[in-house]
N, C-alpha and C positions, 0 to 999 in steps of 0.2 A: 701281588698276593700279600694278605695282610690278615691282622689280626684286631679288635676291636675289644673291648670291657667294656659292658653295658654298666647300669646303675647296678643291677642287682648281681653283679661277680659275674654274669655269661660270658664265652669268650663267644663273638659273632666271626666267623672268617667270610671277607670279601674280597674282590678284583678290583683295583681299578686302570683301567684299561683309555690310556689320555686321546685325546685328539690334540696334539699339542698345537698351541695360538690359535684354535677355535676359541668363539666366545656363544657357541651356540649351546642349548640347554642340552646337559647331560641326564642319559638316559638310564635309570635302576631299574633294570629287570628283575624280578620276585617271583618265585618257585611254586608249582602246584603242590600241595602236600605229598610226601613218600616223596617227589625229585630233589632233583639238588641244583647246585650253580652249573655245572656242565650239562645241564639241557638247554642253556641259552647260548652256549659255544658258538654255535652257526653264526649267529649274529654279531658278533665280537668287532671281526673284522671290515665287513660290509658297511657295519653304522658307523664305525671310527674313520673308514676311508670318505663318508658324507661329513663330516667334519664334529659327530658327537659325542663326545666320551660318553663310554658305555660301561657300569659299575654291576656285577654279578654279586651274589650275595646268598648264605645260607640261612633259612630259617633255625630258631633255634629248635635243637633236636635233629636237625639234620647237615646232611653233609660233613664239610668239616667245622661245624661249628660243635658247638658243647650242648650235650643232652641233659640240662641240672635234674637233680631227681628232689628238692627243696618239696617242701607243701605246696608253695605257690609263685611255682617257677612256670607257671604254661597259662597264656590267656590271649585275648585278641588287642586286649591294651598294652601287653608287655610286649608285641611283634609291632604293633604303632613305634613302641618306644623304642625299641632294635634299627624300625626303620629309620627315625629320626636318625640315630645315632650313626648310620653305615652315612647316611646324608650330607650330616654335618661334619664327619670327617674328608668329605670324598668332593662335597660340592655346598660348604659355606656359607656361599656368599652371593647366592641368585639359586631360583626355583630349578626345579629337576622335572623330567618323563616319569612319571610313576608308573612303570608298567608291571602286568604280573597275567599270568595262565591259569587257569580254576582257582583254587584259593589265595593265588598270587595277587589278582584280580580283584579277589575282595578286599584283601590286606592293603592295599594298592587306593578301593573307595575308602574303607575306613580311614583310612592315614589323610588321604582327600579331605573327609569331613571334619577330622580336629585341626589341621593346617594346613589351611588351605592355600595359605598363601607362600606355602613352599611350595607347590605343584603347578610348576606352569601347563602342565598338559595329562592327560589320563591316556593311557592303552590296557583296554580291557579283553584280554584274547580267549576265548573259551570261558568264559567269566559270567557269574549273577551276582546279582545284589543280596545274598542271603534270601532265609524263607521267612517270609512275615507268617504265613497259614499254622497253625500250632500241628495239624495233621503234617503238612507237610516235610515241618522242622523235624517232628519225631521221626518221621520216616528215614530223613538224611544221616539225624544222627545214632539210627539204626544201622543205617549203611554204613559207618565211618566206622561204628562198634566191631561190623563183621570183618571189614579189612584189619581192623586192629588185630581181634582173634586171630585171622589167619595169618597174617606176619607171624605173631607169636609161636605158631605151633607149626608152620611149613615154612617160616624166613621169605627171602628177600627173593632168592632166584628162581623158586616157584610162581613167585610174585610176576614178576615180570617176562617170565616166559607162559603164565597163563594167562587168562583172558583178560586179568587185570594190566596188561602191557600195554594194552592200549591204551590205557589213562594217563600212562607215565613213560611210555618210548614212543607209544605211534603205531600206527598199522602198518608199518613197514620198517621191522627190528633187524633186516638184513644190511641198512643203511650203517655207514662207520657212525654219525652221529648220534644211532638211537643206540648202538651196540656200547659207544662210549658213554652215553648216560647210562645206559643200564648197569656198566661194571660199577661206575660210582655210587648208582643206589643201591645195588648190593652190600658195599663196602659200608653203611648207613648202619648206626645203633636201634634195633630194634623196639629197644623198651623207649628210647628218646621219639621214635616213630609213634608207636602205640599210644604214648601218653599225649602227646601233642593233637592226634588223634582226637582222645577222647576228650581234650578239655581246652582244644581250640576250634581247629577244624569244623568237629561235630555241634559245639555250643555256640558259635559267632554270631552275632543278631543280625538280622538283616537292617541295610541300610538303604531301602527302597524306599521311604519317605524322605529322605535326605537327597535322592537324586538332583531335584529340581534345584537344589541349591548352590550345585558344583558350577560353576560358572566357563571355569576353562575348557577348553578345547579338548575332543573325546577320541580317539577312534575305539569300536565295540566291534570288535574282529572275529570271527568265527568259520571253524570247519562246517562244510555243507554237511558231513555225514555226522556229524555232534550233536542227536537228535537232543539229546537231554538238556542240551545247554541254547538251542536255537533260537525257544522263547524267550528265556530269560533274555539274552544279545539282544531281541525283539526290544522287550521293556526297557531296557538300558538305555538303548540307543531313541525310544521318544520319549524317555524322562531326561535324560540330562540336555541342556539349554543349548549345547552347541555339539553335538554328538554326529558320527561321519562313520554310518554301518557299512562293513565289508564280509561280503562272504565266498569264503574261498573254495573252488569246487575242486570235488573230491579230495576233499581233508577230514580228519578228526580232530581228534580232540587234542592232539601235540600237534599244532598243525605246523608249525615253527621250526620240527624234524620233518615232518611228514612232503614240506612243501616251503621248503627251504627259501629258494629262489623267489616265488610269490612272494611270501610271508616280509624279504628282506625287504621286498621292492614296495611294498605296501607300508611298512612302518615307515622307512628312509622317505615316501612322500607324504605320508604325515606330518613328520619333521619339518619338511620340506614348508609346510601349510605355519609351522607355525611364527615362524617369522616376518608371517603377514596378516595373523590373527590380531 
């Protein structure tokens, strides 16, 4: 457990979690927006017993990282530049897994397309490539508006024991894994939620003309029942050049709590693939 100062005074809190005298690519998991580093708990130990450090990490405004309230503390370049930074303390000196869940995912491509040549491999799980459609942009970042609101005026633990729980524990909140992420999004700053929200989350441009030109090695993972995220997994997985679709029956959209065991055994042969890519 650790602490990080980006360029612009953020404090980032990360994990890093060794496979000691492995030399195999270490894996960055990156958070849906509203979760935190402990919805990728499950996986901690699984991927470390396959031989690959696996490094957990807060967006800023969430978790326990720092919520700045600056002018121009929130953007999709300044989370590129967080992730660089959790990177380059954590793993140096050879390319990383960039992987991430809904917005984690995208964070995850965009950081892909400026450097590319730290990402030995992508894992896109519940994940699109942004909305290029201007209709469709506004619509999301309609959506992202309303969750903002409602944080604001009903908080965290109506959040996640209403319908919004499934976006961010899972459809099965009875599990110790979704219960323990959900005390930790509780525990989350709401204005650092809200604003990240509105001026990350809801504005990120999409990166669907930029597909083609990711070169490494993909997996585009998806819950069967994540009707919303289906297609996009669809477009993902025949734009990018070396992409390996998996879809997980009867899962949502945390499919990672939802369906643990699959979920582990699917990334660790990923991995698995890429030592022969």
């Amino acid at each position: 457990m650790a602490t990080l100062k980006t360029d612009d005074g953020v404090s980032i809190y990360y994990e890093h979690h060794r496979a000691e005298g492995s030399k195999r690519p270490t894996i960055i998991f990156s958070c849906a927006y509203c979760t935190t580093h402990e919805n990728w708990r499950s996986q901690v130990e699984p991927i470390v017993a396959a031989g690959h450090s696996v490094v957990l990490w807060d967006l800023r405004g969430h978790g326990d990282s720092e919520a700045p309230d600056g002018p121009d503390s929130y953007s999709i370049e300044l989370v590129v530049t967080d992730l660089l930074a959790v990177a380059e303390a954590t793993t140096p000196d050879s390319p990383f897994v960039a992987a991430g869940l809904s917005f984690g995912g995208l964070a995850s491509l965009h950081f892909a397309v400026r450097h590319p040549q730290r990402v030995a491999g992508l894992a896109l799980i519940d994940a699109g490539p942004g909305f290029k459609n201007p209709d469709a942009a506004a619509a999301w970042a309609a959506q992202v508006e309303r969750t903002a609101n409602f944080l604001e005026t009903r908080g965290f633990l109506d959040f996640v024991e209403g319908r919004a729980g499934t976006t961010c524990i899972g459809a099965k909140p009875e599990l110790p894994a979704a219960r323990a992420a959900a005390a930790a999004i509780c525990a989350q700053s709401v204005p650092g939620i809200a604003r990240f929200g509105r001026e990350v989350s809801g504005l990120a441009p999409s990166v669907i003309d930029e597909l083609s030109t990711l070169e490494m090695p993909a997996l585009v993972l998806i819950g069967e029942n994540d009707k919303p995220f289906l297609r996009a997994a669809e477009v993902m997985a025949a734009k990018l050049p070396k992409s390996q679709h998996v879809i997980i029956p009867g899962a949502g959209h945390i499919v990672n709590i939802e369906e643990t065991e699959v979920f582990n055994r699917e990334m660790i042969d990923f991995l698995g693939k890429l030592e022969s890519a």
